[in-house]
N, CA, C and O atoms as a DFTB+ gen file, in Angstrom:
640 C
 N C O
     1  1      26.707       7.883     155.225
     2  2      27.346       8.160     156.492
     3  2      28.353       7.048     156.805
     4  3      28.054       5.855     156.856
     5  1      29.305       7.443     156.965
     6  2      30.648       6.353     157.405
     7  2      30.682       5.893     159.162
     8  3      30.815       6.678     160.101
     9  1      30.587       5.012     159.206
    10  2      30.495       4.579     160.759
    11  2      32.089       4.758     161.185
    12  3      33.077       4.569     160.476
    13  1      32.026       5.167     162.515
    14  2      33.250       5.375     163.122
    15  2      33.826       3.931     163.947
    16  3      33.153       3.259     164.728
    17  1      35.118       3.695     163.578
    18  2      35.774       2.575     164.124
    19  2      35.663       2.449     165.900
    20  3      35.366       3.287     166.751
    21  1      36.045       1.015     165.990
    22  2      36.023       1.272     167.154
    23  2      36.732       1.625     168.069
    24  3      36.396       1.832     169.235
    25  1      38.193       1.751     167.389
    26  2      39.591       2.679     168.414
    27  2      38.900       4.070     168.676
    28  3      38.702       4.602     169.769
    29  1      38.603       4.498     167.521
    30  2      37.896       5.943     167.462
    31  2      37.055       6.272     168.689
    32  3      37.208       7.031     169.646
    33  1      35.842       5.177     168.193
    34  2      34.907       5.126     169.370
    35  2      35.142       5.297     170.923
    36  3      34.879       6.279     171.618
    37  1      35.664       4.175     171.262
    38  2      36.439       4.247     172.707
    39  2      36.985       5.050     173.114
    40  3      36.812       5.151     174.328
    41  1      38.172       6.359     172.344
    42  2      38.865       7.226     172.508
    43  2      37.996       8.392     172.619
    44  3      38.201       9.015     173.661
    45  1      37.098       8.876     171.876
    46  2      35.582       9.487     171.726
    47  2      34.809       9.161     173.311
    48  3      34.312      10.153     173.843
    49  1      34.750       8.465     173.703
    50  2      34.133       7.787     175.056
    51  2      35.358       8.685     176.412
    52  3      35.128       9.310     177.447
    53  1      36.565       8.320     175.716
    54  2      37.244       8.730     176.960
    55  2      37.789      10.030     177.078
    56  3      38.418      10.490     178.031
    57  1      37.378      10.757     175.649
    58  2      37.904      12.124     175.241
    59  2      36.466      12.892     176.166
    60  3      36.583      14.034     176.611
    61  1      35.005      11.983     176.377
    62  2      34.046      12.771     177.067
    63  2      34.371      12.543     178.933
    64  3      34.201      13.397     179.803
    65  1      34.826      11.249     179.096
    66  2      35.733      10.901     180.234
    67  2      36.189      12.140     180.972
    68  3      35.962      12.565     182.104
    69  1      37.059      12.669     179.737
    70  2      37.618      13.610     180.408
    71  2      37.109      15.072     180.943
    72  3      37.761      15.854     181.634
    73  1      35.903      15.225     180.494
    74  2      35.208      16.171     180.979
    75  2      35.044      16.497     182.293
    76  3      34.856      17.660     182.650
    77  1      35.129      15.056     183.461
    78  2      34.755      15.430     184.317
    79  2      35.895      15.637     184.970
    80  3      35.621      15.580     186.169
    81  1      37.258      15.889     184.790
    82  2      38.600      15.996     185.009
    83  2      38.539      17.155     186.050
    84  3      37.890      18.162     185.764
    85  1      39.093      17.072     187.070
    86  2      39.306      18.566     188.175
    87  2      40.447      19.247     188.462
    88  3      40.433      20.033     189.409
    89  1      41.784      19.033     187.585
    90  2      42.919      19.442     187.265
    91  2      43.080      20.807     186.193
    92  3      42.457      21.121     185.178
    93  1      43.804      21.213     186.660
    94  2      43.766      22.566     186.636
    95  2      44.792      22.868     185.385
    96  3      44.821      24.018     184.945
    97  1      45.758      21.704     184.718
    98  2      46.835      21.684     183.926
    99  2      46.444      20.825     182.694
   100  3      46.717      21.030     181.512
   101  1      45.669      19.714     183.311
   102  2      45.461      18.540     182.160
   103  2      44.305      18.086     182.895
   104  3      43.853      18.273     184.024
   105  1      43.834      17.127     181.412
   106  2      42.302      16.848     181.415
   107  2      42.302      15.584     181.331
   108  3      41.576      15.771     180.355
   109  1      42.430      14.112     181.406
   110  2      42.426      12.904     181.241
   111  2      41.618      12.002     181.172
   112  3      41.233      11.637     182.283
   113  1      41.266      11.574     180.492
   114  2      39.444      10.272     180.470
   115  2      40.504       9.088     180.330
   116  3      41.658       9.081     179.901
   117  1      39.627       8.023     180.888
   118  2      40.481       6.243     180.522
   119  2      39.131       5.637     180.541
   120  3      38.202       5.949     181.286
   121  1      39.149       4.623     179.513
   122  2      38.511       3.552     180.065
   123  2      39.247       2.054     179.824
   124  3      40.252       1.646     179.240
   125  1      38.114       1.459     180.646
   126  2      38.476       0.018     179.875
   127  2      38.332      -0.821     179.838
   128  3      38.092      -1.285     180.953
   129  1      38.309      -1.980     178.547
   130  2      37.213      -2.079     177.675
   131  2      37.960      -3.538     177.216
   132  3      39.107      -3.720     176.808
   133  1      36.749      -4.596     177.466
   134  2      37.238      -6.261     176.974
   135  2      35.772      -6.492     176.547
   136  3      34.668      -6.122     176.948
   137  1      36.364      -7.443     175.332
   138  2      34.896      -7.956     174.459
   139  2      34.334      -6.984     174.434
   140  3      33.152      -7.090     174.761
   141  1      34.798      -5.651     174.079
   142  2      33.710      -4.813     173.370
   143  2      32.627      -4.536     174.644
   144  3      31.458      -4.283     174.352
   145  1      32.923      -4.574     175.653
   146  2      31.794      -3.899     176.760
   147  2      33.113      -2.805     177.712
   148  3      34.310      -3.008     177.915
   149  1      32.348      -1.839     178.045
   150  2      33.390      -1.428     178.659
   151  2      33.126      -1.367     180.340
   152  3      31.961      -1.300     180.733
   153  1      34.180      -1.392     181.262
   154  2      34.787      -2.398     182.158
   155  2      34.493      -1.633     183.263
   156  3      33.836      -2.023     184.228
   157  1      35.243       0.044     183.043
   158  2      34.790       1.102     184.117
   159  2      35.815       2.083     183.622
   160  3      36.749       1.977     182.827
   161  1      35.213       3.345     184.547
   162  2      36.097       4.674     183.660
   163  2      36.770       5.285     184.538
   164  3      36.804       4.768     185.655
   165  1      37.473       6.504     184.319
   166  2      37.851       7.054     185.513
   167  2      38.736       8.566     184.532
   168  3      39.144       8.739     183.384
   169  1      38.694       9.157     185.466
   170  2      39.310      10.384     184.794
   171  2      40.438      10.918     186.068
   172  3      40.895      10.121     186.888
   173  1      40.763      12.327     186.061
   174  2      41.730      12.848     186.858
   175  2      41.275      13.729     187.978
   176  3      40.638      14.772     187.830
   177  1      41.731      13.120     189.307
   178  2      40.926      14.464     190.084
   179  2      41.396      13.793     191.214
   180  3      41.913      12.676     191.221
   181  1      41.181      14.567     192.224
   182  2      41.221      14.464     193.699
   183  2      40.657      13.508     194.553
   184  3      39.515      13.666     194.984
   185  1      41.436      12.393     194.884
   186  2      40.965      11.392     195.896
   187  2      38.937      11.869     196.801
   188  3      38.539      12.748     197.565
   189  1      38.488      11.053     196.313
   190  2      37.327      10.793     196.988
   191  2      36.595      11.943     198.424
   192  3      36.531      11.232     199.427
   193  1      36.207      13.029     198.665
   194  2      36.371      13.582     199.365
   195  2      37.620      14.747     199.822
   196  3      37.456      15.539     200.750
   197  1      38.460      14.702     199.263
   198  2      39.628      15.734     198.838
   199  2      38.853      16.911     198.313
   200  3      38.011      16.751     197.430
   201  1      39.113      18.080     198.828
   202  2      38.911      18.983     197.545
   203  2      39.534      19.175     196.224
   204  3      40.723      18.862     196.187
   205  1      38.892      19.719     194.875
   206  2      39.829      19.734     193.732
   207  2      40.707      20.526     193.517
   208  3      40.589      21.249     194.506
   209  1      41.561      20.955     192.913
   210  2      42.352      22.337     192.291
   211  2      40.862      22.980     191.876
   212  3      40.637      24.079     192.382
   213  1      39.848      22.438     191.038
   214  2      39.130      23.643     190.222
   215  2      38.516      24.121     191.314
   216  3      38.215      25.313     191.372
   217  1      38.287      23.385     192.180
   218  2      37.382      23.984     193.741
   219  2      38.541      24.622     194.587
   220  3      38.122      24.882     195.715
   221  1      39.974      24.990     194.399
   222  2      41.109      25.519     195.337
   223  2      40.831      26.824     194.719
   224  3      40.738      27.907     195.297
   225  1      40.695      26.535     193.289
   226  2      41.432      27.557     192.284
   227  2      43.166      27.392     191.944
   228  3      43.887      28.012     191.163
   229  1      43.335      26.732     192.509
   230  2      45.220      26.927     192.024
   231  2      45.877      25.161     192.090
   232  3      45.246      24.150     192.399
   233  1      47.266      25.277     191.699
   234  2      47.385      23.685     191.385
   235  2      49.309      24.417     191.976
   236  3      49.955      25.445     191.769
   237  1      49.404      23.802     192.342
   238  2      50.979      23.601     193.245
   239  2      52.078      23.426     192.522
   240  3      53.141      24.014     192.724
   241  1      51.826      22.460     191.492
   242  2      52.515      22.436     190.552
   243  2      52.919      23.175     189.930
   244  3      54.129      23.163     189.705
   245  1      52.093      24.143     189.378
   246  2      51.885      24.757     187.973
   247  2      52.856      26.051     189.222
   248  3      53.874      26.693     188.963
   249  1      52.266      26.042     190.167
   250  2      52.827      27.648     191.225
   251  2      54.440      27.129     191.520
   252  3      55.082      27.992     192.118
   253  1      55.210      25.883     191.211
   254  2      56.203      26.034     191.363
   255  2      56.959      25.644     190.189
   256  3      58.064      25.104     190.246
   257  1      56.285      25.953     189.037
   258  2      56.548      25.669     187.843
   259  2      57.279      24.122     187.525
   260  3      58.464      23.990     187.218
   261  1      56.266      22.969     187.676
   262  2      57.187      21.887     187.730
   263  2      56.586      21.094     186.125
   264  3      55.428      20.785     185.843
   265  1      57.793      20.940     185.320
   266  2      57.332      20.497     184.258
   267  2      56.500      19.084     184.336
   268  3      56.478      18.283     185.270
   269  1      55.988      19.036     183.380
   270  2      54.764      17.771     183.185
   271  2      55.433      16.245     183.523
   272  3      56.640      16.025     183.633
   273  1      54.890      15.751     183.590
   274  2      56.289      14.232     184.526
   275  2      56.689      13.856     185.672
   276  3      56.876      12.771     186.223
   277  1      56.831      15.375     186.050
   278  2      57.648      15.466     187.504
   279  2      57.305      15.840     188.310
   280  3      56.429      16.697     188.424
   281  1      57.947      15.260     189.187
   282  2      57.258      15.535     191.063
   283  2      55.712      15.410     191.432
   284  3      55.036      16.362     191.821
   285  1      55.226      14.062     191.255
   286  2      53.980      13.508     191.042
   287  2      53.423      13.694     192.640
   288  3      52.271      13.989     192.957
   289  1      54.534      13.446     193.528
   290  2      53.787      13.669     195.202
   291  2      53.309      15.217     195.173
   292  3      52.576      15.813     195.962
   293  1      53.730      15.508     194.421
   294  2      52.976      17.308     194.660
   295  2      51.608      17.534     193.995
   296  3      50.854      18.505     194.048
   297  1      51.528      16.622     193.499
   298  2      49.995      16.702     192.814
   299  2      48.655      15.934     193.497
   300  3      48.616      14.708     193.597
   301  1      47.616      16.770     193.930
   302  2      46.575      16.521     194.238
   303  2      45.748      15.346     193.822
   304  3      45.037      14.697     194.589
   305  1      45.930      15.086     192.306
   306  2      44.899      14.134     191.709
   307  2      45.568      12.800     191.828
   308  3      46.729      12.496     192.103
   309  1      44.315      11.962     191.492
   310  2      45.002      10.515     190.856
   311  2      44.328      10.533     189.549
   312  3      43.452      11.200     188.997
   313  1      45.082       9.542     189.277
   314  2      45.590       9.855     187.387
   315  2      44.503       9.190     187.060
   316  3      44.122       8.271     187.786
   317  1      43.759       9.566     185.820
   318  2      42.718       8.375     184.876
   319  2      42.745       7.005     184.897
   320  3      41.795       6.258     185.128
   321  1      43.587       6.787     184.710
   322  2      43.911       5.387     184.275
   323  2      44.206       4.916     185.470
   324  3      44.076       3.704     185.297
   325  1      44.602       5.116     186.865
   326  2      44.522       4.618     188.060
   327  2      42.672       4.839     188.406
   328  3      41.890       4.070     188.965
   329  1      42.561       5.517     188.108
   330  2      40.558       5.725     188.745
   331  2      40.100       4.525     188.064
   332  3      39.583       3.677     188.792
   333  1      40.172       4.297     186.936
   334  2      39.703       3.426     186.054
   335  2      39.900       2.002     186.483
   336  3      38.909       1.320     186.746
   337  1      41.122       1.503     186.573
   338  2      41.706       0.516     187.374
   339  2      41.048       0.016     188.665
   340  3      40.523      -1.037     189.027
   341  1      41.345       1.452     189.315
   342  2      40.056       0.772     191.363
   343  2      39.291       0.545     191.087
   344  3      38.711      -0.239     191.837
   345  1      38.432       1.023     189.629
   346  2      36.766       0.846     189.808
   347  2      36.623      -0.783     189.305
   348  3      35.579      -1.355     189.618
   349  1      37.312      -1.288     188.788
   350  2      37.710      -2.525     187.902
   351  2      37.969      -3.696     188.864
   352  3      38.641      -3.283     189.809
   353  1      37.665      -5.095     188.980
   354  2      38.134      -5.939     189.201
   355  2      38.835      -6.317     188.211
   356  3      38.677      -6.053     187.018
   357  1      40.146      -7.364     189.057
   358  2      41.815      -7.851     187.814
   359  2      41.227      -8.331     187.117
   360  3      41.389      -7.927     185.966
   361  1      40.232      -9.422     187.315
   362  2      39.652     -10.805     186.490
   363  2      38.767      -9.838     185.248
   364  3      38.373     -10.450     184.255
   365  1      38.551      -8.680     185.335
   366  2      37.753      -8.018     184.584
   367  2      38.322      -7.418     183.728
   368  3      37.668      -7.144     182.721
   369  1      39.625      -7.031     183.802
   370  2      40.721      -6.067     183.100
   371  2      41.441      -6.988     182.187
   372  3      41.689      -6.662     181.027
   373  1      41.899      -8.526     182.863
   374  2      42.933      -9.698     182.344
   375  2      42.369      -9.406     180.617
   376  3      41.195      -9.300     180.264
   377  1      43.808      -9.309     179.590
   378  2      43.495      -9.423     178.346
   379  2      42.683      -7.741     177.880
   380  3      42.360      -7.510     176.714
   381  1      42.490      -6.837     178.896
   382  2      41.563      -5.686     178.423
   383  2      42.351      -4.520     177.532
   384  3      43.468      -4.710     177.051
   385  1      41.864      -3.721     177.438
   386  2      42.317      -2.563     176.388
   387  2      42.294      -1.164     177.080
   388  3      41.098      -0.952     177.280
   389  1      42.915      -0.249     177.483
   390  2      43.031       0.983     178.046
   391  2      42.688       2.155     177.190
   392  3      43.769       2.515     176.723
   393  1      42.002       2.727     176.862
   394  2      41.615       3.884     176.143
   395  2      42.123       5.056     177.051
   396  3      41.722       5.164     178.210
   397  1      43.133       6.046     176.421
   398  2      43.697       7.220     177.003
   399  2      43.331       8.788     175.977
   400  3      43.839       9.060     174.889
   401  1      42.293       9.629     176.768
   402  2      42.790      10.813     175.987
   403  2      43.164      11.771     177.146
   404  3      43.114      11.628     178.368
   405  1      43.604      12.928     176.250
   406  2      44.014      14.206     177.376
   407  2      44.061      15.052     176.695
   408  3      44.508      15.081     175.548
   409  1      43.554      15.951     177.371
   410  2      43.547      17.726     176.723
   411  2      44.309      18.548     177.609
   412  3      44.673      18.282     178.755
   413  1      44.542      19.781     176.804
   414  2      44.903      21.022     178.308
   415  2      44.252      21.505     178.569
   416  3      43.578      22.092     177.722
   417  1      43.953      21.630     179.977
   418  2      43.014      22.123     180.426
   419  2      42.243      24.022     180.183
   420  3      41.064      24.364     180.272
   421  1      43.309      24.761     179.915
   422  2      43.406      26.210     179.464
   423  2      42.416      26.296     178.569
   424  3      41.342      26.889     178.675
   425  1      43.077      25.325     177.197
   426  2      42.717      25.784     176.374
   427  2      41.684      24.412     175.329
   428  3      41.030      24.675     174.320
   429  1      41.796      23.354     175.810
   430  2      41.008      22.410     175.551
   431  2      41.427      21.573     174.401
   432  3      40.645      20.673     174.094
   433  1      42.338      21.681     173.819
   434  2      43.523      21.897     173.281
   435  2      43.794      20.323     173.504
   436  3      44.316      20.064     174.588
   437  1      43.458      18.954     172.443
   438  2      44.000      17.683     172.573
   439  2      45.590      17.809     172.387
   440  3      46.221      18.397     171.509
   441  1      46.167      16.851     173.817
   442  2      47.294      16.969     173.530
   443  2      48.195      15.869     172.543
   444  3      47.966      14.702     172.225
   445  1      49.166      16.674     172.263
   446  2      49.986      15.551     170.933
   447  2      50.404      14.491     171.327
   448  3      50.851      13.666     170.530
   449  1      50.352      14.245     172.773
   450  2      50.859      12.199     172.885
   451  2      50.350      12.695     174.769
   452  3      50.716      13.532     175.594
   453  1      49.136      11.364     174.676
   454  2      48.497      11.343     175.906
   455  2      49.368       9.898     176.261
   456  3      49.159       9.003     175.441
   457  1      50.213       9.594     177.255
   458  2      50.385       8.310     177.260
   459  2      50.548       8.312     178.988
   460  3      50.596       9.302     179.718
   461  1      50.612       6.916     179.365
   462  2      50.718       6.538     181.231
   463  2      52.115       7.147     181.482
   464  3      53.105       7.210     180.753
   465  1      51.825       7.686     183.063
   466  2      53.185       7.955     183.313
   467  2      53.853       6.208     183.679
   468  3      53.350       5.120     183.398
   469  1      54.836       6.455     184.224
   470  2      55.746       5.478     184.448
   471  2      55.172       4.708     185.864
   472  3      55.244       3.483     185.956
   473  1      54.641       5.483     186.872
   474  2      53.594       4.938     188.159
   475  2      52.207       4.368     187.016
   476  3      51.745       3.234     187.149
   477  1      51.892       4.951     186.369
   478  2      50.777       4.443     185.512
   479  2      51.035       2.849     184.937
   480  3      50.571       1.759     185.269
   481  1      51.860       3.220     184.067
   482  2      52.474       1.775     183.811
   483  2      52.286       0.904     184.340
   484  3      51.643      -0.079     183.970
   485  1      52.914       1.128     185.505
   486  2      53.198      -0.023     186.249
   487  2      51.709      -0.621     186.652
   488  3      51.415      -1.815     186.578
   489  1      50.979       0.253     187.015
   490  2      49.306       0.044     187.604
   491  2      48.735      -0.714     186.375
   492  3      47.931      -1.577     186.729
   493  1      48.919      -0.641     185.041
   494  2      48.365      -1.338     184.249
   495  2      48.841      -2.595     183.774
   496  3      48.262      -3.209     182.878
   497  1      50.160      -3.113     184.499
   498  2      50.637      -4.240     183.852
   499  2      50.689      -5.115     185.107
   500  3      50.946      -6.315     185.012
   501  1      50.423      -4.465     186.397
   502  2      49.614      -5.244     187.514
   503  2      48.215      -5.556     186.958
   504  3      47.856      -6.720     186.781
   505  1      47.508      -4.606     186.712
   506  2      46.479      -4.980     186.408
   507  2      45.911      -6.028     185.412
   508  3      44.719      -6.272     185.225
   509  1      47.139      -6.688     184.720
   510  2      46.844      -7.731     183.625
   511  2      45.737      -6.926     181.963
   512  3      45.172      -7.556     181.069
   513  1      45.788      -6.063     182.082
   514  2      45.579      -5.040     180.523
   515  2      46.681      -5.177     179.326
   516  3      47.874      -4.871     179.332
   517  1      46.087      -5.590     178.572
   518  2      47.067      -5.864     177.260
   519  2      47.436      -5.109     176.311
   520  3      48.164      -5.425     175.370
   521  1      46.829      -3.835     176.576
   522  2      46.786      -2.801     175.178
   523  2      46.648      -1.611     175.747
   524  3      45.917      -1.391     176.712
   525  1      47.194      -0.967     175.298
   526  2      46.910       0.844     175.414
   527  2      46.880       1.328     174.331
   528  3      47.618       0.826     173.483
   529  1      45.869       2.679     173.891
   530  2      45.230       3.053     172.802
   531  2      45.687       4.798     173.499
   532  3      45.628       4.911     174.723
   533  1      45.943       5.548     172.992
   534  2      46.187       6.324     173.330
   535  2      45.567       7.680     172.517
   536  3      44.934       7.277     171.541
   537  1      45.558       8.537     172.572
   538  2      44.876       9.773     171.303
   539  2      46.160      10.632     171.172
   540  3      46.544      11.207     172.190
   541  1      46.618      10.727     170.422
   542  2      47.830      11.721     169.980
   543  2      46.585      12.672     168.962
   544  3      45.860      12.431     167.997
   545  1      46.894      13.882     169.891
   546  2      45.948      15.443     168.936
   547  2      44.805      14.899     168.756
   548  3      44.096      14.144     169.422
   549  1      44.694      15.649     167.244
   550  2      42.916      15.570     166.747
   551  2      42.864      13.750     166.596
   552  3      42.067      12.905     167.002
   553  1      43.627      13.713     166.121
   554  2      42.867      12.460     164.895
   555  2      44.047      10.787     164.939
   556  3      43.830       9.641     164.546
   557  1      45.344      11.477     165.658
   558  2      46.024      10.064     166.078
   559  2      45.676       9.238     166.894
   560  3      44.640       9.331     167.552
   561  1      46.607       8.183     166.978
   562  2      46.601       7.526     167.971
   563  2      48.285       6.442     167.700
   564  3      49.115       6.272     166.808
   565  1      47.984       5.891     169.297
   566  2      49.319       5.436     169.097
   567  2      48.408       3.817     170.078
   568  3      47.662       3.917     171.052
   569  1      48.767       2.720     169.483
   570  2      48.657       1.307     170.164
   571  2      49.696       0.518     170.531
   572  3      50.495      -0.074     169.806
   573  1      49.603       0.565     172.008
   574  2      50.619       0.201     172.667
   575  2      50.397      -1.296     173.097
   576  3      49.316      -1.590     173.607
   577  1      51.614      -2.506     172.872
   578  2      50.953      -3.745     173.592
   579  2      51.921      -3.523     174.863
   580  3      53.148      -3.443     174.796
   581  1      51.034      -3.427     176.194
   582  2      51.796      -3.388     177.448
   583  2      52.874      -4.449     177.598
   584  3      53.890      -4.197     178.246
   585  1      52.681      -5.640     177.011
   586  2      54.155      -6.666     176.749
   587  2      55.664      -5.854     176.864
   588  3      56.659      -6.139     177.531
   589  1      55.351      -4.518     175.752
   590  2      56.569      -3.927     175.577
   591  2      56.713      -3.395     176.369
   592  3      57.883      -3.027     176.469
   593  1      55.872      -2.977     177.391
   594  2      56.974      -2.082     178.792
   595  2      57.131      -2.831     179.743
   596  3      57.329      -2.350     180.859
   597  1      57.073      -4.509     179.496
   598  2      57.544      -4.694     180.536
   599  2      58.814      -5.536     180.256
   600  3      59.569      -5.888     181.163
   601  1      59.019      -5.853     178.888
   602  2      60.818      -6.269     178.483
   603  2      61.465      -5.233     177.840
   604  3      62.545      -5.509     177.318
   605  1      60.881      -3.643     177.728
   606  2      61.837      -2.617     177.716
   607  2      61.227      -1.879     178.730
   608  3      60.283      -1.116     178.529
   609  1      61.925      -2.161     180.201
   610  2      61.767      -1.459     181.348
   611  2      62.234      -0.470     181.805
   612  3      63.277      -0.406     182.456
   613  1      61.267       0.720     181.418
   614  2      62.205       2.100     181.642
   615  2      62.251       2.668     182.993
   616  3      62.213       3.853     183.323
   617  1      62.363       1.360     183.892
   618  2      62.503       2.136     185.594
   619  2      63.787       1.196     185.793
   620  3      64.128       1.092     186.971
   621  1      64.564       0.489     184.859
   622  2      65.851       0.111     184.950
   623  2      66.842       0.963     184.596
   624  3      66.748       1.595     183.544
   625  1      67.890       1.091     185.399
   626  2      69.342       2.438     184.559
   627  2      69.900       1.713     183.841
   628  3      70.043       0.496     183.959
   629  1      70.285       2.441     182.985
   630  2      70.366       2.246     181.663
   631  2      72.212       2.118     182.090
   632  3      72.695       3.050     182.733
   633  1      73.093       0.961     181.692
   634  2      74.103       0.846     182.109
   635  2      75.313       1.536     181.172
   636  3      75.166       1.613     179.952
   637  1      76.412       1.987     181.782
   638  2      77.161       2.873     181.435
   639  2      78.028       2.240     179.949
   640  3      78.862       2.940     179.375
Protein backbone atom coordinates (compact mmCIF):
# COMPACT_ATOMS: atom_id res chain seq x y z
CA UNK A 1 0.00 0.00 0.00
CA UNK A 2 1.52 3.42 -1.00
CA UNK A 3 0.95 6.12 1.61
CA UNK A 4 -0.54 9.28 0.35
CA UNK A 5 1.56 12.56 0.46
CA UNK A 6 0.88 15.16 2.38
CA UNK A 7 -0.30 17.94 -0.29
CA UNK A 8 -2.65 15.10 -1.21
CA UNK A 9 -3.67 14.62 2.25
CA UNK A 10 -4.62 18.15 3.18
CA UNK A 11 -6.42 18.68 -0.18
CA UNK A 12 -8.37 15.21 0.64
CA UNK A 13 -9.22 16.99 4.12
CA UNK A 14 -10.50 20.04 2.32
CA UNK A 15 -12.07 18.24 -0.72
CA UNK A 16 -14.36 16.64 2.57
CA UNK A 17 -14.40 20.48 3.83
CA UNK A 18 -16.30 20.98 1.17
CA UNK A 19 -19.11 18.90 1.84
CA UNK A 20 -20.54 21.05 4.13
CA UNK A 21 -20.68 23.91 1.42
CA UNK A 22 -24.42 25.64 1.09
CA UNK A 23 -23.92 27.19 -2.38
CA UNK A 24 -25.87 26.32 -4.89
CA UNK A 25 -23.03 26.88 -7.91
CA UNK A 26 -19.76 25.81 -6.15
CA UNK A 27 -18.58 23.74 -3.37
CA UNK A 28 -15.33 25.00 -1.51
CA UNK A 29 -13.35 23.35 1.61
CA UNK A 30 -9.99 25.40 2.97
CA UNK A 31 -7.96 24.65 5.54
CA UNK A 32 -5.06 25.65 7.30
CA UNK A 33 -2.35 24.03 8.24
CA UNK A 34 1.37 24.95 10.04
CA UNK A 35 3.74 22.26 11.40
CA UNK A 36 1.66 19.71 10.11
CA UNK A 37 -1.39 20.37 12.62
CA UNK A 38 -4.15 21.89 11.10
CA UNK A 39 -5.15 25.47 12.26
CA UNK A 40 -9.06 25.63 11.38
CA UNK A 41 -11.39 25.03 8.39
CA UNK A 42 -14.02 26.67 6.79
CA UNK A 43 -15.97 26.08 3.69
CA UNK A 44 -18.67 28.27 1.67
CA UNK A 45 -21.98 29.34 2.94
CA UNK A 46 -24.02 31.93 4.44
CA UNK A 47 -22.91 34.22 7.25
CA UNK A 48 -23.75 32.69 10.67
CA UNK A 49 -27.52 32.71 11.05
CA UNK A 50 -28.31 33.85 7.36
CA UNK A 51 -30.27 31.45 5.59
CA UNK A 52 -28.48 29.29 2.74
CA UNK A 53 -29.23 29.19 -1.08
CA UNK A 54 -29.67 25.22 -0.43
CA UNK A 55 -32.31 26.26 2.31
CA UNK A 56 -33.76 29.33 -0.39
CA UNK A 57 -33.54 26.85 -3.11
CA UNK A 58 -32.18 29.44 -5.62
CA UNK A 59 -28.84 31.54 -5.80
CA UNK A 60 -29.19 35.22 -7.45
CA UNK A 61 -26.41 34.85 -9.22
CA UNK A 62 -26.87 31.96 -11.19
CA UNK A 63 -30.88 33.80 -11.81
CA UNK A 64 -29.05 36.70 -13.33
CA UNK A 65 -26.65 34.72 -15.05
CA UNK A 66 -23.47 36.31 -13.62
CA UNK A 67 -20.33 34.56 -14.65
CA UNK A 68 -18.02 33.01 -11.92
CA UNK A 69 -15.71 36.09 -10.55
CA UNK A 70 -18.17 38.57 -10.75
CA UNK A 71 -20.36 40.64 -8.82
CA UNK A 72 -19.35 39.08 -5.45
CA UNK A 73 -21.93 41.66 -3.42
CA UNK A 74 -24.65 39.56 -4.97
CA UNK A 75 -23.65 36.53 -3.40
CA UNK A 76 -24.97 35.23 -0.19
CA UNK A 77 -21.92 33.20 1.04
CA UNK A 78 -18.54 33.89 2.43
CA UNK A 79 -15.89 32.20 0.70
CA UNK A 80 -13.80 29.09 2.33
CA UNK A 81 -10.86 30.47 2.73
CA UNK A 82 -12.33 33.65 4.48
CA UNK A 83 -14.34 31.06 7.07
CA UNK A 84 -11.12 29.46 7.59
CA UNK A 85 -9.21 32.64 8.28
CA UNK A 86 -12.03 34.08 11.21
CA UNK A 87 -11.80 30.81 12.79
CA UNK A 88 -7.84 31.29 12.95
CA UNK A 89 -5.81 33.55 15.02
CA UNK A 90 -2.81 35.74 12.71
CA UNK A 91 -0.10 34.37 15.15
CA UNK A 92 -1.56 30.92 14.18
CA UNK A 93 -1.69 31.29 10.35
CA UNK A 94 2.04 33.47 10.28
CA UNK A 95 4.25 31.11 7.84
CA UNK A 96 0.88 28.64 7.34
CA UNK A 97 -0.27 26.78 4.23
CA UNK A 98 -3.91 27.20 2.68
CA UNK A 99 -5.37 24.03 1.30
CA UNK A 100 -8.13 24.91 -1.50
CA UNK A 101 -10.55 22.45 -3.18
CA UNK A 102 -13.82 23.09 -5.15
CA UNK A 103 -16.32 21.19 -6.93
CA UNK A 104 -19.60 22.07 -8.85
CA UNK A 105 -22.05 21.84 -7.06
CA UNK A 106 -24.66 20.13 -9.90
CA UNK A 107 -22.66 17.76 -10.65
CA UNK A 108 -19.82 17.17 -8.08
CA UNK A 109 -17.63 17.53 -10.69
CA UNK A 110 -13.79 18.76 -9.20
CA UNK A 111 -13.17 21.85 -10.73
CA UNK A 112 -10.03 22.40 -13.16
CA UNK A 113 -8.35 25.38 -11.13
CA UNK A 114 -9.86 26.07 -7.57
CA UNK A 115 -7.90 29.23 -6.72
CA UNK A 116 -8.73 32.67 -4.17
CA UNK A 117 -10.61 35.25 -5.68
CA UNK A 118 -8.83 38.53 -5.70
CA UNK A 119 -10.96 39.72 -2.13
CA UNK A 120 -9.55 36.23 -1.11
CA UNK A 121 -6.13 37.12 -1.75
CA UNK A 122 -5.99 39.81 -0.19
CA UNK A 123 -7.55 38.06 3.20
CA UNK A 124 -4.68 35.66 2.99
CA UNK A 125 -1.73 37.88 2.67
CA UNK A 126 -3.25 39.94 5.65
CA UNK A 127 -3.40 37.01 7.24
CA UNK A 128 0.46 36.31 7.07
CA UNK A 129 -0.10 32.53 5.13
CA UNK A 130 2.72 31.64 2.94
CA UNK A 131 1.45 29.07 0.58
CA UNK A 132 -1.55 28.11 -1.27
CA UNK A 133 -2.10 24.53 -2.44
CA UNK A 134 -4.82 24.45 -4.56
CA UNK A 135 -6.62 21.10 -6.36
CA UNK A 136 -6.85 21.57 -10.10
CA UNK A 137 -9.54 18.40 -11.16
CA UNK A 138 -8.93 14.86 -10.09
CA UNK A 139 -5.40 14.62 -9.33
CA UNK A 140 -3.60 18.31 -9.80
CA UNK A 141 -2.58 20.79 -8.01
CA UNK A 142 -1.08 24.05 -8.35
CA UNK A 143 1.45 25.66 -5.24
CA UNK A 144 1.24 29.00 -4.89
CA UNK A 145 3.90 31.13 -2.66
CA UNK A 146 1.53 34.14 -1.63
CA UNK A 147 4.97 36.34 -1.96
CA UNK A 148 3.93 36.29 -5.65
CA UNK A 149 0.68 38.09 -5.36
CA UNK A 150 1.84 40.48 -3.60
CA UNK A 151 4.89 41.84 -6.10
CA UNK A 152 2.63 40.83 -9.07
CA UNK A 153 -0.41 42.81 -7.90
CA UNK A 154 -3.32 42.13 -9.91
CA UNK A 155 -5.59 44.94 -8.27
CA UNK A 156 -2.99 47.43 -9.93
CA UNK A 157 -3.96 48.76 -13.80
CA UNK A 158 -1.93 47.60 -15.81
CA UNK A 159 -0.38 50.87 -17.55
CA UNK A 160 -1.03 51.82 -21.10
Amino acid sequence: MERTGKERYYLDIADTVSERSTCLRRRYGAIIVREDEIISTGYNGAPRGRRNCTDLGRCTRAELNIPSGERYELCRSVHAEANAIISASRRDMLDATLYLSGRDSATGAPLPVATPCSMCRRMIINAGIARVVSRDGEDGMTVTSVRDWIFNDDSMPVPM
